[in-house]
C-alpha positions in Angstrom: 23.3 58.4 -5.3 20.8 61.4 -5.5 17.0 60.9 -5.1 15.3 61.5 -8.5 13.1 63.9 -7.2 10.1 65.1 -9.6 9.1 68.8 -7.9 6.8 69.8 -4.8 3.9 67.7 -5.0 1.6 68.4 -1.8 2.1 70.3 1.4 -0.1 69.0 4.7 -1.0 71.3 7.3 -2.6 69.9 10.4 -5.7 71.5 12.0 -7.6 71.1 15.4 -11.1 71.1 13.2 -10.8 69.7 9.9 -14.5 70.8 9.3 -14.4 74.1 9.7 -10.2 74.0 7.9 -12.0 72.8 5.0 -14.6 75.5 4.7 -12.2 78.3 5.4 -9.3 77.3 3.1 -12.3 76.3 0.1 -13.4 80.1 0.8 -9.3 81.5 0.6 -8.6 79.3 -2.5 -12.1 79.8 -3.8 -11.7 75.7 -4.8 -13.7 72.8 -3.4 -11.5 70.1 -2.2 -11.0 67.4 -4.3 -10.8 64.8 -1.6 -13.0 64.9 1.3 -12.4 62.4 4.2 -12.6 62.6 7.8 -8.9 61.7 7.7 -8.2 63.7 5.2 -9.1 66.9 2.9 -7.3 67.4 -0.5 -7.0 70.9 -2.6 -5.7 70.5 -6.2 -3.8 74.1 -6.6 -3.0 74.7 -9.6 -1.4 71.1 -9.9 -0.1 71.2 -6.3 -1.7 69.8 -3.3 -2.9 71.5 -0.3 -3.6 69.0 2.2 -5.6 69.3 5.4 -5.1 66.5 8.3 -6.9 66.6 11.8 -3.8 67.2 14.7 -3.1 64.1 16.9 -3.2 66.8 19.5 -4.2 70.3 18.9 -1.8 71.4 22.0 1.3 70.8 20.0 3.8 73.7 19.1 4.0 74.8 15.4 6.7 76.1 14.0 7.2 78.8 11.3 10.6 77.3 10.5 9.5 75.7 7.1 6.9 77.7 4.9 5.4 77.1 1.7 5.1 80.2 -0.3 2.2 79.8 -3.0 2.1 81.7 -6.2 -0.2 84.7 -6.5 -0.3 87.6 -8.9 -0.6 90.7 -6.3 0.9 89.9 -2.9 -0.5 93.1 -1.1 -3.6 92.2 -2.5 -3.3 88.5 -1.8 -2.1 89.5 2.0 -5.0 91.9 2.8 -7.6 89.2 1.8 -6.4 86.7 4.3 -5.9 89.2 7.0 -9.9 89.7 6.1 -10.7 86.0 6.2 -9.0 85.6 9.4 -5.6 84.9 9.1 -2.4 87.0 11.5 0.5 88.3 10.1 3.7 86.5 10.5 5.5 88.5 7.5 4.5 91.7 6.1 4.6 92.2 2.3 7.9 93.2 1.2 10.3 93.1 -2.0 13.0 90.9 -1.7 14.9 91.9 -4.4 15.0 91.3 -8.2 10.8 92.5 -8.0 9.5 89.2 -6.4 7.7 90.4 -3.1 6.9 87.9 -0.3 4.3 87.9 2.6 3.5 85.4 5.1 0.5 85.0 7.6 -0.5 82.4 10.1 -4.0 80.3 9.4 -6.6 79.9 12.2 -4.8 76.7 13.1 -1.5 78.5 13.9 0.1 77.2 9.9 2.6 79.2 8.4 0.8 80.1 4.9 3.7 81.7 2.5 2.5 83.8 -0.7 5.1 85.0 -3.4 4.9 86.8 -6.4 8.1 85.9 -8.5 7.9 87.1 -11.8 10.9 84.8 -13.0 9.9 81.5 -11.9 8.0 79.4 -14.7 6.6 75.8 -14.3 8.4 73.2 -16.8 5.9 72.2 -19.4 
């Protein structure tokens, strides 16, 4: 029987200081969060959820085997800024094929943070 699944809601990422997270991914989105708890910070993004949770413990590995590549318009553009804010390259720009161009850098927290610019994908209405 297959799961009636309704489309990526939210995507967590776990950081060793949910204080300072919050402030630096409300500056890179240019949002507020729309749920602010100690156990918790929320970020509506365009209709999807960016989640920030404090680690259980901040030693523990992270892994760049699952990324979640979010939407933007100029990818070289998109990249450069969060290089700026403080983010590391894990994947420079690069075409792909068909002209959608990913990137990938790593946040201050050591999270994969994917951007795409896929000029075929559209969101059901």
């Amino acid at each position: 029987m297959p799961l009636a699944i309704k489309g990526l809601r939210t995507t967590i990422y776990k950081v060793a200081d949910i204080v300072e997270a919050k402030k630096w991914y409300a500056a890179v989105l240019g949002i507020a969060p729309y749920f602010d708890e100690p156990f918790y910070v929320g970020f509506n993004v365009a209709g999807y959820e960016l989640g920030l949770q404090p680690e259980d413990d901040s030693a523990s590995d992270k892994t760049a085997n699952v990324i979640t590549y979010w939407g933007v318009e100029d990818v070289k553009t998109a990249f450069h800024d969060l290089l700026e804010a403080g983010a590391t390259e894990l994947e420079a720009p690069a075409e792909v094929g068909d002209e959608i161009v990913v990137a990938a850098v790593s946040d201050p927290w050591g999270n994969a943070f994917g951007i795409i610019y896929n000029p075929h994908f559209t969101l059901p209405a």
